[in-house]
C-alpha positions, 0 to 999 in steps of 0.5 A: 398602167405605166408608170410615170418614169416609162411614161417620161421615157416614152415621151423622150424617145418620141422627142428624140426620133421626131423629125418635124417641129409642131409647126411642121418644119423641120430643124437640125439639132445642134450637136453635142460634143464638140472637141477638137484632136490636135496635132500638139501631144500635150494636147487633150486629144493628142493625134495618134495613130490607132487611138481614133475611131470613126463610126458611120453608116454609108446613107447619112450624107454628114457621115459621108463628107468625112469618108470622103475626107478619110479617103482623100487623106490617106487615113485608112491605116491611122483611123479606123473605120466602124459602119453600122447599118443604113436602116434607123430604126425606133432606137436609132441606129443599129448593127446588122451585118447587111451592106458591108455594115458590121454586124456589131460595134468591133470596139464593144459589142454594142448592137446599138449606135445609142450605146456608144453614146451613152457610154460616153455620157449615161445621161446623154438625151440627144439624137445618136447620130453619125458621124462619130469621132471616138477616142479609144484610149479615153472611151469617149466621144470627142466630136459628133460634128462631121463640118469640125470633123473633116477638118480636123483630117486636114491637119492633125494626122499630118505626121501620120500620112504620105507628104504629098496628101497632107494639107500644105501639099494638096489643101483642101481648105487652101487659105486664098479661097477660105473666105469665099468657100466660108461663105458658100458654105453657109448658104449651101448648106441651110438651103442645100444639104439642109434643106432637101432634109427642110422639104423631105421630113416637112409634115405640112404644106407651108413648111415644104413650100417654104423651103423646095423654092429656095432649095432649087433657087440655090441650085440655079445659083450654083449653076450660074457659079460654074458658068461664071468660074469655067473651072472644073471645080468649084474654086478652081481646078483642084478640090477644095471642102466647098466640093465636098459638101456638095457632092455629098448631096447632090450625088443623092439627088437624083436617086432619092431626093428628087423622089422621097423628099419630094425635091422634084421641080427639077434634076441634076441630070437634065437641068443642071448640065454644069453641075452634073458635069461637076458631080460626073467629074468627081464621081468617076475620077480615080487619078490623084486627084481624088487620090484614087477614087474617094468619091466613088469608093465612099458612095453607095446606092443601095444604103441611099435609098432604101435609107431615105425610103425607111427613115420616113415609114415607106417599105418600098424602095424607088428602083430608078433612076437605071444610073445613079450617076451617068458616065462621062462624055 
């Protein structure tokens, strides 16, 4: 018989790894670490070239948004980058070695994403989740955040990048549309990249029906912002953090969501004509503006969908749509 500490430990770890709340909906947890590197070198997380790790896997759309940011900025040289395996698995996230994924943590030899964590905190008992901002010099986590993430890519490493990719030059957080990004921010992202995960992991009816209407009314929204805008973006003709927080969604949609997570009232690519001309746009674009591909070169399919099909006990992985995202007229 177990006893009661495996018992408790048992009961943690099904708590941990629970995607719905017993009414059937489901609820992002909040994360948990939360500071902020700075460019000041006084500063508790001083900017340094080297010092700073960003784990991820190439299926989580958060760990995307800060690969595309990555990318954008011209961060390759000054942060590194660590991907495990797209496949969560009972304990987490793990190393494998499959789909361009380490085969274990470089830093440590870890196997497991849960290790990091608990090296950072023995007494963590939250999810393990990704993104992470590690710092090497401290040994610890210093944000698991990817919204506070990408914009701390904005600016603390200035130093460190080419002039024309930093944030005065070419803002991705430009200070005339702050406000507006700010606000679309906040609907997008409770009924759009929150909520295709409100409708996937639903485990009863009522749940998933109170949140696929709303996931597709924000959508027809969306729609009607591009007619009304007539600007290749968003907020104008350059990329701004609005685009990347969608992109990251909607570039799974039609390959996952609208299957797995059962986000099929319609699809991008035939009832959305501004907003698949706005992904298309991004996605194929290798000139300097997206600074020579990050979209593209950040987005994988494979680890996509057999991510989503694995993340909730499926073993069979939907073969379509034939393009995940089609080519420019």
């Amino acid at each position: 018989m177990a006893s009661k500490t495996e018992a408790e430990s048992k009961d943690t770890k099904q708590a941990i790894f629970k995607d719905a709340d017993e009414d059937g909906h489901f609820r992002r947890k909040e994360s948990r670490f939360r500071d902020s590197v700075s460019p000041d070198p006084k500063a508790e997380f001083p900017a340094e070239k080297g010092r700073y790790v960003l784990y991820l896997n190439f299926g989580c759309p958060w760990a995307h948004r800060t690969n595309v940011v990555h990318k954008l900025k011209g961060l390759q040289d000054v942060i590194q980058l660590v991907v495990m395996s797209y496949v969560r698995t009972s304990e987490g996230w793990v190393y494998d070695g499959s789909e361009g994924s380490e085969p274990c943590d470089p830093l440590y030899g870890f196997t497991k994403h849960s290790q990091l964590y608990y090296k950072a905190d023995p007494n963590y008992a939250g999810r393990f989740t990704v993104p992470v901002l590690w710092d090497r010099k401290r040994e610890t986590i210093v944000n698991n955040e990817s919204s506070e993430i990408i914009r701390m890519f904005y600016t603390a490493f200035d130093a460190f990048i080419d002039p024309s990719l930093r944030e005065n030059s070419k803002p991705l957080f430009p200070s005339d549309k702050r406000k507006d990004i700010e606000a679309m921010n906040d609907w997008v992202y409770n009924t759009v990249n929150n909520g295709v995960y409100k409708c996937g992991f639903a485990s009863t009816q009522e749940a998933y029906d109170a949140n696929v209407f709303a996931l597709f009314e924000s959508l027809d929204r969306l729609e009607t912002h591009l007619a009304s805008a007539q600007t290749r973006y968003l907020f104008g003709d350059h990329i701004t953090e609005a685009d990347i927080r969608l992109y990251t969604t909607l570039v799974r949609f039609d390959v996952a969501y609208f299957t797995l997570f059962k986000c099929n009232l319609k699809m991008i690519r035939h009832d959305y004509p501004r907003l698949h001309k706005w992904l298309r746009n991004l996605y194929w674009d290798t000139n300097e503006e997206t600074n020579g591909g990050a979209f593209r070169s950040t987005t994988y399919f494979v680890p996509i969908k057999a991510g989503y099909t694995y993340a909730l006990s499926q073993t069979v992985v939907p073969a379509g749509p034939e393009s995940p995202v089609l080519p420019l007229d």
